[in-house]
mmCIF file of the protein (N, C-alpha, C, O) and its ligand, coordinates in Angstrom:
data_MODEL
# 
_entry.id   MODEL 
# 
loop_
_entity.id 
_entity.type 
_entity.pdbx_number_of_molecules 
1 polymer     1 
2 non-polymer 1 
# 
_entity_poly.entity_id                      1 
_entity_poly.type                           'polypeptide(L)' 
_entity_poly.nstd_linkage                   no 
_entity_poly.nstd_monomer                   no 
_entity_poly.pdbx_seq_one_letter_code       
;(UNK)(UNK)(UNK)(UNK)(UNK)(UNK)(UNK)(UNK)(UNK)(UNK)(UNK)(UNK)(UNK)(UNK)(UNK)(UNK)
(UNK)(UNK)(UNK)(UNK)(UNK)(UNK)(UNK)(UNK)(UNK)(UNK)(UNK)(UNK)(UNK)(UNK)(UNK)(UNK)
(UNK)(UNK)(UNK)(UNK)(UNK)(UNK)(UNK)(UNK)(UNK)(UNK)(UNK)
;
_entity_poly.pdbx_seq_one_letter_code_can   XXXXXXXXXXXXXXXXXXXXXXXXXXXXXXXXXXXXXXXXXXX 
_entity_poly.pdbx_strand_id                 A 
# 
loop_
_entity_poly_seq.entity_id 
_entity_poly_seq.num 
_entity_poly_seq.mon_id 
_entity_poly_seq.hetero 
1 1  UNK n 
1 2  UNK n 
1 3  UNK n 
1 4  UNK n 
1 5  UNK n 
1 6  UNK n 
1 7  UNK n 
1 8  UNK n 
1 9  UNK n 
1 10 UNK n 
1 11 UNK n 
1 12 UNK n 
1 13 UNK n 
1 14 UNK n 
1 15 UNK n 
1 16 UNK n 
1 17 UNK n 
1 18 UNK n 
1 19 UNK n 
1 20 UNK n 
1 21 UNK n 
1 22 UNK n 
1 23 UNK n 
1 24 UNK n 
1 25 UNK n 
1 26 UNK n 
1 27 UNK n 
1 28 UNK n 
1 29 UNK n 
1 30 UNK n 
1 31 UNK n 
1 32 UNK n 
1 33 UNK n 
1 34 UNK n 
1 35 UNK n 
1 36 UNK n 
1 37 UNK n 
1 38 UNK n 
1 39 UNK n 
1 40 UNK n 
1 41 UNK n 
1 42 UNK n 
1 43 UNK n 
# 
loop_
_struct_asym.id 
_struct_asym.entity_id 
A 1 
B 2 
# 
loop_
_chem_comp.id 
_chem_comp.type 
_chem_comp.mon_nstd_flag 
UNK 'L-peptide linking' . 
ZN  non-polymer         . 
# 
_pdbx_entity_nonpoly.entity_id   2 
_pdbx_entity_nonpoly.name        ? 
_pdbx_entity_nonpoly.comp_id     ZN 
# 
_pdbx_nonpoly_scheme.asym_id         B 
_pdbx_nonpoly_scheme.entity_id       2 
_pdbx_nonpoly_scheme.mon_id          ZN 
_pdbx_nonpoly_scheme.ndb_seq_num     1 
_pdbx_nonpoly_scheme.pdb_seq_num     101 
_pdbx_nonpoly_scheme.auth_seq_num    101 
_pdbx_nonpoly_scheme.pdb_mon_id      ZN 
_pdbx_nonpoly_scheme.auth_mon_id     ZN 
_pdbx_nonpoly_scheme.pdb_strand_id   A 
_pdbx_nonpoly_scheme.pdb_ins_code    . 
# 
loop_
_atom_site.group_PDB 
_atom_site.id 
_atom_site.type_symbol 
_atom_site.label_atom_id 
_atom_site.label_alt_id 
_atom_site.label_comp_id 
_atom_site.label_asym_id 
_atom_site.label_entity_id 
_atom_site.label_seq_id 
_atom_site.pdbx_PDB_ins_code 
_atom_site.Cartn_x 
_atom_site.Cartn_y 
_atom_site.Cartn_z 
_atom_site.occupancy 
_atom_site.B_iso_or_equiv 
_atom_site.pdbx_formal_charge 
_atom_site.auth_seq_id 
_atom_site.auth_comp_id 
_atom_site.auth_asym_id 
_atom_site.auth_atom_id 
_atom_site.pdbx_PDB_model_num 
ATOM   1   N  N  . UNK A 1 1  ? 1.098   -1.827  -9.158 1.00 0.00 ? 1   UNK A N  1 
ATOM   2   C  CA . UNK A 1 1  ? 1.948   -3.016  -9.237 1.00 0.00 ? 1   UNK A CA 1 
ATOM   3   C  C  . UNK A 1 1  ? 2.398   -3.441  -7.850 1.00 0.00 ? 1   UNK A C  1 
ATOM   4   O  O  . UNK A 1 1  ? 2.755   -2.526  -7.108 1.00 0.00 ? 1   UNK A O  1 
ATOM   5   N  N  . UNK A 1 2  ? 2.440   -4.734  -7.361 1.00 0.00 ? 2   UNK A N  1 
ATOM   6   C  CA . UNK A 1 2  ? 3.219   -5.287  -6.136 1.00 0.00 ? 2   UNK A CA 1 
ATOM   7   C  C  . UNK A 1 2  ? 3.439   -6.305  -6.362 1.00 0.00 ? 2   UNK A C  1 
ATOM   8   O  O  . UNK A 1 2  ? 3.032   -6.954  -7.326 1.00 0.00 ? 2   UNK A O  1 
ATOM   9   N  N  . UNK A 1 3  ? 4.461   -6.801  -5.100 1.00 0.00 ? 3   UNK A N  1 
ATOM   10  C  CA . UNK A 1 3  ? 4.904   -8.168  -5.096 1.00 0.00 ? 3   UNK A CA 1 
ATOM   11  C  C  . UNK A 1 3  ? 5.055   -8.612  -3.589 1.00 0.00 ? 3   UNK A C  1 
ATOM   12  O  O  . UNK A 1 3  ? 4.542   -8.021  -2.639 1.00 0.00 ? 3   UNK A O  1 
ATOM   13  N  N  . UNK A 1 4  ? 5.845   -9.755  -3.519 1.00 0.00 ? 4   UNK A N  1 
ATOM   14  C  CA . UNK A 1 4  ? 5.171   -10.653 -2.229 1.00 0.00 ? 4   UNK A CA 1 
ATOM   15  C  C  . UNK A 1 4  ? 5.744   -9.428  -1.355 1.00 0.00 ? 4   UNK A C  1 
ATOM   16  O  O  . UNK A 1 4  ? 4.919   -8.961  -0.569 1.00 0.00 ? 4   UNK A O  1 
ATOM   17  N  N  . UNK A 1 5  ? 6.622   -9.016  -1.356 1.00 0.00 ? 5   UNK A N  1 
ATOM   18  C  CA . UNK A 1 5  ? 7.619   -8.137  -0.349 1.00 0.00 ? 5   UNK A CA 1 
ATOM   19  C  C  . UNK A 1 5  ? 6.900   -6.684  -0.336 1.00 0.00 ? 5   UNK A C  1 
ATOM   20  O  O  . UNK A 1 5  ? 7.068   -5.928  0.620  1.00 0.00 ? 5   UNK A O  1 
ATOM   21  N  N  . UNK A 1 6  ? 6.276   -6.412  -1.189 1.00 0.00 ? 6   UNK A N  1 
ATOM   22  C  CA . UNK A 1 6  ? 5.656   -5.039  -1.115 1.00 0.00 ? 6   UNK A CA 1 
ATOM   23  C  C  . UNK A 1 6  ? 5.128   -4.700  -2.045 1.00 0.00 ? 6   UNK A C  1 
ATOM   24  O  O  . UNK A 1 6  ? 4.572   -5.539  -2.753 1.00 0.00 ? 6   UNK A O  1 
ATOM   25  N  N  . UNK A 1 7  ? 5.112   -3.153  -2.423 1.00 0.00 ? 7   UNK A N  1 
ATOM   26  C  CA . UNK A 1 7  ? 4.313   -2.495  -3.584 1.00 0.00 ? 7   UNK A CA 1 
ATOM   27  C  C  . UNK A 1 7  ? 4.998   -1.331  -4.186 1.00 0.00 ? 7   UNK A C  1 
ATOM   28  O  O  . UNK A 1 7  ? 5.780   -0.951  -3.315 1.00 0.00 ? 7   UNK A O  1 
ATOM   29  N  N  . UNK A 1 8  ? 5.081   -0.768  -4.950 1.00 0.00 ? 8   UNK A N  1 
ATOM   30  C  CA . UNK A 1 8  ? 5.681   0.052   -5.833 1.00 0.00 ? 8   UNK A CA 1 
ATOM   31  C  C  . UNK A 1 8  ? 5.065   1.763   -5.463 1.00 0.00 ? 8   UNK A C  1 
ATOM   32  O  O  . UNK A 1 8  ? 3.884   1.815   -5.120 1.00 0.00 ? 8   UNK A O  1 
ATOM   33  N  N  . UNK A 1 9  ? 5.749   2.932   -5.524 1.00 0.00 ? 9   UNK A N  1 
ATOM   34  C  CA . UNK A 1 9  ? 4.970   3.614   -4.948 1.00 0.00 ? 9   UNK A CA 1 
ATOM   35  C  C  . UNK A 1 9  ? 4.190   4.111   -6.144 1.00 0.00 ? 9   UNK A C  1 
ATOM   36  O  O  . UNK A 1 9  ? 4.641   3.696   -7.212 1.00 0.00 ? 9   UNK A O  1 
ATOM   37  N  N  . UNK A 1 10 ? 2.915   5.058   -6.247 1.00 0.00 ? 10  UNK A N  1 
ATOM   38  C  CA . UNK A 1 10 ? 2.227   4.703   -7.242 1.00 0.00 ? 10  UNK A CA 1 
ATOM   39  C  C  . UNK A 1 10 ? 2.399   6.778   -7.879 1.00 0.00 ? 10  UNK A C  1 
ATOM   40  O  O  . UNK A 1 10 ? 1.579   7.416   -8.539 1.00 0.00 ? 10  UNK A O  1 
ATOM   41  N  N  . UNK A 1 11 ? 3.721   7.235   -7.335 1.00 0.00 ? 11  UNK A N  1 
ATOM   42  C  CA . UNK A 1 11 ? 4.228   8.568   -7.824 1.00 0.00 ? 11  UNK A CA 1 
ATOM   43  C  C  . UNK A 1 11 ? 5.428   8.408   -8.626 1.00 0.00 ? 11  UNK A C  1 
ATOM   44  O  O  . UNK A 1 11 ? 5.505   8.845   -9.774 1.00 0.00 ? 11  UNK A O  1 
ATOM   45  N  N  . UNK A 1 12 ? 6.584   7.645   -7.900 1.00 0.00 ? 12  UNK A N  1 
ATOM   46  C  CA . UNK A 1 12 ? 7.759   7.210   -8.375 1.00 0.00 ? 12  UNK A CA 1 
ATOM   47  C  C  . UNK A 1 12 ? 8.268   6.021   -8.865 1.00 0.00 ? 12  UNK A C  1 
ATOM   48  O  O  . UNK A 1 12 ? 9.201   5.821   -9.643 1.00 0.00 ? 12  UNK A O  1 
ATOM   49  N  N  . UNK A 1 13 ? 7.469   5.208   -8.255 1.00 0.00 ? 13  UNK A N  1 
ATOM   50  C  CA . UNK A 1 13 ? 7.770   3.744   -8.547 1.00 0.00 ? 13  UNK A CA 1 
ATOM   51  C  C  . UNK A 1 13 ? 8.881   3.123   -7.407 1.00 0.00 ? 13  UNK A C  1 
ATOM   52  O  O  . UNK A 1 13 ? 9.513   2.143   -7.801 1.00 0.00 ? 13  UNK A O  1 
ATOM   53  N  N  . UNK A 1 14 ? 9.123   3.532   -6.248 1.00 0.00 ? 14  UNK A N  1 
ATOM   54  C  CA . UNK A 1 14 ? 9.944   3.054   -5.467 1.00 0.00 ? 14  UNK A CA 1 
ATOM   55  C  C  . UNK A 1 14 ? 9.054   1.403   -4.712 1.00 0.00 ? 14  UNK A C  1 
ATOM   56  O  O  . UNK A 1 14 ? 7.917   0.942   -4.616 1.00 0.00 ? 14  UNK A O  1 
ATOM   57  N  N  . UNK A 1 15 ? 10.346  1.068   -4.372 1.00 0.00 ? 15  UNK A N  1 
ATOM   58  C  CA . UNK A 1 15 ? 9.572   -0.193  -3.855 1.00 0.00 ? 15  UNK A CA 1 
ATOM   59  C  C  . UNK A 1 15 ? 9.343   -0.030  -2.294 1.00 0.00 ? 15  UNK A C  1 
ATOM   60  O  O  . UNK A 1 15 ? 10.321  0.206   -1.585 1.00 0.00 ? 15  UNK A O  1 
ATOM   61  N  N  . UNK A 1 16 ? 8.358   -0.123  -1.861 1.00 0.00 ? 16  UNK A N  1 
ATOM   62  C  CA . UNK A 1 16 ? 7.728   0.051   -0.575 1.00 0.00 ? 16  UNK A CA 1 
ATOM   63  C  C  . UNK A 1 16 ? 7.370   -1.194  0.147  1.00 0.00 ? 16  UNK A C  1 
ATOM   64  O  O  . UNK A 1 16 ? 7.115   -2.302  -0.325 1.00 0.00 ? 16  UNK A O  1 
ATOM   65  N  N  . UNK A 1 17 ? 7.405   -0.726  1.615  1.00 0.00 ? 17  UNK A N  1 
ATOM   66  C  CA . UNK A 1 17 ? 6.778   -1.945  2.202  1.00 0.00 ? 17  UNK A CA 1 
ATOM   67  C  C  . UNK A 1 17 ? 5.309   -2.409  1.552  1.00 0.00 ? 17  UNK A C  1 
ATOM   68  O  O  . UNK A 1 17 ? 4.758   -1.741  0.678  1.00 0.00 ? 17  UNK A O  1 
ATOM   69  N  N  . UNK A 1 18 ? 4.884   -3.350  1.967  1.00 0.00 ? 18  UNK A N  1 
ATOM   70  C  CA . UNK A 1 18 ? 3.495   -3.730  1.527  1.00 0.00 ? 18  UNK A CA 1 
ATOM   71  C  C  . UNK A 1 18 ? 2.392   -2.881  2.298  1.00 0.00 ? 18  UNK A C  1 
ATOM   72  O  O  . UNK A 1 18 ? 1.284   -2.596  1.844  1.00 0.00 ? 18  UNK A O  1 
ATOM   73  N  N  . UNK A 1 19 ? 2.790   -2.602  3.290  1.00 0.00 ? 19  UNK A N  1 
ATOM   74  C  CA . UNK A 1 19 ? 1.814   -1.477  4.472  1.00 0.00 ? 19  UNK A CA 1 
ATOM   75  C  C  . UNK A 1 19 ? 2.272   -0.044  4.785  1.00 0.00 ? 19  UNK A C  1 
ATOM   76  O  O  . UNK A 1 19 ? 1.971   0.707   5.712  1.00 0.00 ? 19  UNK A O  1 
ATOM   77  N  N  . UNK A 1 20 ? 3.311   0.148   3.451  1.00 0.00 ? 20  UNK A N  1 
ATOM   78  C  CA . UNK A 1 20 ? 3.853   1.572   4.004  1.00 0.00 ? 20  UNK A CA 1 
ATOM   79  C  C  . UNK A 1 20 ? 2.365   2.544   3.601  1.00 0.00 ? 20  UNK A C  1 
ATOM   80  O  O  . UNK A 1 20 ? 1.438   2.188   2.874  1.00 0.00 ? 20  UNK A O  1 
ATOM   81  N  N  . UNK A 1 21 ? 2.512   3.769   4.293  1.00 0.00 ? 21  UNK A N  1 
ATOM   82  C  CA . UNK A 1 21 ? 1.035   4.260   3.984  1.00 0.00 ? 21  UNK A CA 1 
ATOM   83  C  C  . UNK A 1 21 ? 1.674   5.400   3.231  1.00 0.00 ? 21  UNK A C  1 
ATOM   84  O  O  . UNK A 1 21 ? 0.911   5.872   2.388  1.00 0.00 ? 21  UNK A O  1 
ATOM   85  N  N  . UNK A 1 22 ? 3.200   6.141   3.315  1.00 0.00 ? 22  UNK A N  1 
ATOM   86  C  CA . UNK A 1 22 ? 3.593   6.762   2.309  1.00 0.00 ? 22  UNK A CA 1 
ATOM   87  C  C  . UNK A 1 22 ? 4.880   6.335   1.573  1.00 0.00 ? 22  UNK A C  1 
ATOM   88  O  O  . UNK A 1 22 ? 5.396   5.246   1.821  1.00 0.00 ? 22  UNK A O  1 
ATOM   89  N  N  . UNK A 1 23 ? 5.360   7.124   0.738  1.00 0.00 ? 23  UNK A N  1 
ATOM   90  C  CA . UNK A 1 23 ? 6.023   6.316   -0.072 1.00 0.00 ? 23  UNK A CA 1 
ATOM   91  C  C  . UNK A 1 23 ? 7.369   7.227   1.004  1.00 0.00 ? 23  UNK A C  1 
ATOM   92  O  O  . UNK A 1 23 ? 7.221   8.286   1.614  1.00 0.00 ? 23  UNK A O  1 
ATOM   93  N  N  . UNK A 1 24 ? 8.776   6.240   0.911  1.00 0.00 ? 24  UNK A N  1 
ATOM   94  C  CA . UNK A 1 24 ? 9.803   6.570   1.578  1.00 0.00 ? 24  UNK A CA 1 
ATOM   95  C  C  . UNK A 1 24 ? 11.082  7.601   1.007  1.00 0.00 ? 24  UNK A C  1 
ATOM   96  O  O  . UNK A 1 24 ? 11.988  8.254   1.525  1.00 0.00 ? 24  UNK A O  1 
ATOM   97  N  N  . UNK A 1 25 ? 10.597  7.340   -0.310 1.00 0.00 ? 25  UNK A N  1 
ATOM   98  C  CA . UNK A 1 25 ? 11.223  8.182   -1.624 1.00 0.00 ? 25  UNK A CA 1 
ATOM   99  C  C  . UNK A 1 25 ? 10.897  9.424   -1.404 1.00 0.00 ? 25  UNK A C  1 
ATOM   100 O  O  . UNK A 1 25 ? 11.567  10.202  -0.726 1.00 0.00 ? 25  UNK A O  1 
ATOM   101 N  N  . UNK A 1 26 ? 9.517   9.764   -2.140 1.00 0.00 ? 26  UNK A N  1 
ATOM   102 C  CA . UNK A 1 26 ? 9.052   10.988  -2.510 1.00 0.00 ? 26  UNK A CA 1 
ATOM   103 C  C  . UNK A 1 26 ? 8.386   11.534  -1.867 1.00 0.00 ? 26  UNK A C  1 
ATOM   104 O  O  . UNK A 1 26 ? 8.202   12.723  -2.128 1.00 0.00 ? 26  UNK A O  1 
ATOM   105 N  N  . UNK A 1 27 ? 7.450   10.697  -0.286 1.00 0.00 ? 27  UNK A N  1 
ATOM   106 C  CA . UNK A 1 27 ? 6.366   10.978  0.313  1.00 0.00 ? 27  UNK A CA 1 
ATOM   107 C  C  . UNK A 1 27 ? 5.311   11.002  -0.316 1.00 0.00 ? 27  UNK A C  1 
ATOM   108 O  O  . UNK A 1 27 ? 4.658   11.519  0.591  1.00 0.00 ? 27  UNK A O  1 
ATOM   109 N  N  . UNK A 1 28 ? 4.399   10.844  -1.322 1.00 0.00 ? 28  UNK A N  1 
ATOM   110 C  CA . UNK A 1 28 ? 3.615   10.640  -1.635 1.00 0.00 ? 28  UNK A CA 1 
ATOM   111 C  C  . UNK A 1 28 ? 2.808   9.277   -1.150 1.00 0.00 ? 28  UNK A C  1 
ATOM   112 O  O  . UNK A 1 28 ? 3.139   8.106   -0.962 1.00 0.00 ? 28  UNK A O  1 
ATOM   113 N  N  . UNK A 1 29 ? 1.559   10.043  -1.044 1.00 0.00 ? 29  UNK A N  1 
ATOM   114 C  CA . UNK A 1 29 ? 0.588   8.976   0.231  1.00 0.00 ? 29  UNK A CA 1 
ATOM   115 C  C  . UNK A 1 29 ? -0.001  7.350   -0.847 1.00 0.00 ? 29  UNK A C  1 
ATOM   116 O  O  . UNK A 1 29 ? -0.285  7.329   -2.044 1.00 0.00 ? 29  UNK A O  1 
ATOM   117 N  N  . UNK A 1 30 ? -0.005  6.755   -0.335 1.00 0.00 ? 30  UNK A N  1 
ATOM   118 C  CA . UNK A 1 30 ? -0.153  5.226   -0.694 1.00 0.00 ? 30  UNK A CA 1 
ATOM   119 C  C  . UNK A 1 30 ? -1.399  4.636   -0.536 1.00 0.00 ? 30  UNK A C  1 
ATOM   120 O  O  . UNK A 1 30 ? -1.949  4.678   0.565  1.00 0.00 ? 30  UNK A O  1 
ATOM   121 N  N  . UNK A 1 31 ? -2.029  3.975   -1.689 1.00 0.00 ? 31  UNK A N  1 
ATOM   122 C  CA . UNK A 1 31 ? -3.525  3.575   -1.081 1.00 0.00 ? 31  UNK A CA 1 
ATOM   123 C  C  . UNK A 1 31 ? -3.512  2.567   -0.111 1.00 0.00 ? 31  UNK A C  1 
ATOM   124 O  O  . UNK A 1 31 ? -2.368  2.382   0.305  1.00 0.00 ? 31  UNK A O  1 
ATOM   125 N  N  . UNK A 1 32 ? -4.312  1.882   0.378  1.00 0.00 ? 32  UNK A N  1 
ATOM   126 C  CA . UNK A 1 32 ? -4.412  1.262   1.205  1.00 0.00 ? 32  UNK A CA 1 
ATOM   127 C  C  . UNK A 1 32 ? -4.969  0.002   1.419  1.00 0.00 ? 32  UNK A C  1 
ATOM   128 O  O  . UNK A 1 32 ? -5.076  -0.610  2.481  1.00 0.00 ? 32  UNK A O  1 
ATOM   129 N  N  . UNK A 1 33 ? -5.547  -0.535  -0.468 1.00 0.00 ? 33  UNK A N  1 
ATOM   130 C  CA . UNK A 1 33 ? -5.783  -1.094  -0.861 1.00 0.00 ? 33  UNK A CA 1 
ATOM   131 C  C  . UNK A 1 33 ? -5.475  -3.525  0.203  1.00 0.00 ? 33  UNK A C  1 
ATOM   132 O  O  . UNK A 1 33 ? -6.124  -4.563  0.337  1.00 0.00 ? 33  UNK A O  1 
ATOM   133 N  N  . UNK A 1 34 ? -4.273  -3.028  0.506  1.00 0.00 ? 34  UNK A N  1 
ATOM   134 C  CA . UNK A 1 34 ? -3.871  -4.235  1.070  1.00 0.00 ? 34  UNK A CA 1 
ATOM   135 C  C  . UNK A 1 34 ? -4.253  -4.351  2.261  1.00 0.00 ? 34  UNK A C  1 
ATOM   136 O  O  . UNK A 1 34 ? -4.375  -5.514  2.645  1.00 0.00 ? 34  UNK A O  1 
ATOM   137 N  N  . UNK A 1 35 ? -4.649  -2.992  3.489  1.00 0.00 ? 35  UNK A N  1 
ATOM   138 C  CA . UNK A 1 35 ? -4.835  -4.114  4.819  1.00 0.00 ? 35  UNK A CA 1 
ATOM   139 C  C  . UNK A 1 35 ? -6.263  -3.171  4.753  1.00 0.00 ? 35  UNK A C  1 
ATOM   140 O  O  . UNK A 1 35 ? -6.440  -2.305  5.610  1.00 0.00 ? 35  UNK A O  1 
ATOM   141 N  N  . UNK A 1 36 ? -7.282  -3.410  3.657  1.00 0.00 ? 36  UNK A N  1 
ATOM   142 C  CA . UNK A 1 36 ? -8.611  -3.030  4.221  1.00 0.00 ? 36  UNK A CA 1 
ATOM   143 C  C  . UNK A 1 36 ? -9.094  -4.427  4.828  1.00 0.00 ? 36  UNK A C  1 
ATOM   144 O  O  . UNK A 1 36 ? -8.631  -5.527  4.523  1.00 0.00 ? 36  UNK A O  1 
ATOM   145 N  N  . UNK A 1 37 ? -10.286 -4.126  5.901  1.00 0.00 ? 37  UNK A N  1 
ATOM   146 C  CA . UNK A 1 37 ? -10.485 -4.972  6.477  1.00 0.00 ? 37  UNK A CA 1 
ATOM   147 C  C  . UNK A 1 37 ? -11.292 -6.192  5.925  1.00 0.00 ? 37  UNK A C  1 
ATOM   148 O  O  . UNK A 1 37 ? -12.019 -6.002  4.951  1.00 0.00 ? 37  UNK A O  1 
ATOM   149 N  N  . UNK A 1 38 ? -11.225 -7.208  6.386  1.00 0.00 ? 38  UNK A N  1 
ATOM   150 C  CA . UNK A 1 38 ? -12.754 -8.322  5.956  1.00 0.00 ? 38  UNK A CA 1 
ATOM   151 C  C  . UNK A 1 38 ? -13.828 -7.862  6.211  1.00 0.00 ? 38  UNK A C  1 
ATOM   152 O  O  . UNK A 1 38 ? -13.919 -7.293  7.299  1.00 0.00 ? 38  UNK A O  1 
ATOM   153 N  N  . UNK A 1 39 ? -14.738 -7.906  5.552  1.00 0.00 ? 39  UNK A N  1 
ATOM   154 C  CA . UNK A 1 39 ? -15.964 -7.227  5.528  1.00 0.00 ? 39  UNK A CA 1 
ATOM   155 C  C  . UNK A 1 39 ? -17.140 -7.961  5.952  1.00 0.00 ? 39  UNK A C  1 
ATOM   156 O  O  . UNK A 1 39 ? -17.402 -8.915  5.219  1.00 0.00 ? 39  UNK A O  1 
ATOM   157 N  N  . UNK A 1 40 ? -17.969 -7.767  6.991  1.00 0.00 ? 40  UNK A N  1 
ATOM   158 C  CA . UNK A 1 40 ? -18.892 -9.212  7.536  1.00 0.00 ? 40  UNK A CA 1 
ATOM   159 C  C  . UNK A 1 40 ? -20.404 -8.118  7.665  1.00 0.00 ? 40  UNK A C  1 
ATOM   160 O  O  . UNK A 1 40 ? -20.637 -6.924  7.857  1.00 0.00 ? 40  UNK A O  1 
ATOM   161 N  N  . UNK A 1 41 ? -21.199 -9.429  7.418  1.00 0.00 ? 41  UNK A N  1 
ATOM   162 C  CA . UNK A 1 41 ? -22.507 -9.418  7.512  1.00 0.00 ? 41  UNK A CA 1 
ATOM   163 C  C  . UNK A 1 41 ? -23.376 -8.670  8.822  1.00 0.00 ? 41  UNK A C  1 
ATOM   164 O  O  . UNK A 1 41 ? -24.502 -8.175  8.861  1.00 0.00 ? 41  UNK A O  1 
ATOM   165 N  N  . UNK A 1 42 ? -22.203 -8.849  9.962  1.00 0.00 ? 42  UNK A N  1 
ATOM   166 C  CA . UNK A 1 42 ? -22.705 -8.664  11.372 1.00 0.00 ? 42  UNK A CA 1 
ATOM   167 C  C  . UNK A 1 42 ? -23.628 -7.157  11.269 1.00 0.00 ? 42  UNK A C  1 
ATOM   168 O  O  . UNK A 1 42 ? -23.347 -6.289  10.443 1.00 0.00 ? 42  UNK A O  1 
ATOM   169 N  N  . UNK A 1 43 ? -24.114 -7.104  11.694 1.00 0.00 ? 43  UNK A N  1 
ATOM   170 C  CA . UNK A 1 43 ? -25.452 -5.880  12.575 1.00 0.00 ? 43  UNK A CA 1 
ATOM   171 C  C  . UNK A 1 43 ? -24.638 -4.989  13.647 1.00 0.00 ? 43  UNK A C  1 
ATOM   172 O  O  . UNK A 1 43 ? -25.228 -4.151  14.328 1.00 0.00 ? 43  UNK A O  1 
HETATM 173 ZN ZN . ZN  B 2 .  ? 7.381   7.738   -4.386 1.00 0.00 2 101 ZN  A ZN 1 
# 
């Protein structure tokens, strides 16, 4: 689950930054789903 401000942590449910990489609550690690990169054709 997320929203414009962030994401929920996905152990506790705390609300996290949108780029936190762990959660601030419980420490449990965070996917990373939001800043993977653009993905290009280049060689
Ligand atoms: Zn948590």
């Amino acid at each position: 689950m997320k929203t414009e401000k962030g994401k929920f942590c996905t152990n506790c449910g705390a609300l996290l930054s949108k780029d936190a990489k762990f959660c601030t609550n419980c420490g449990a690690k965070q996917p990373e789903d939001d800043v993977e990169p653009a993905k290009t054709t280049s060689a």
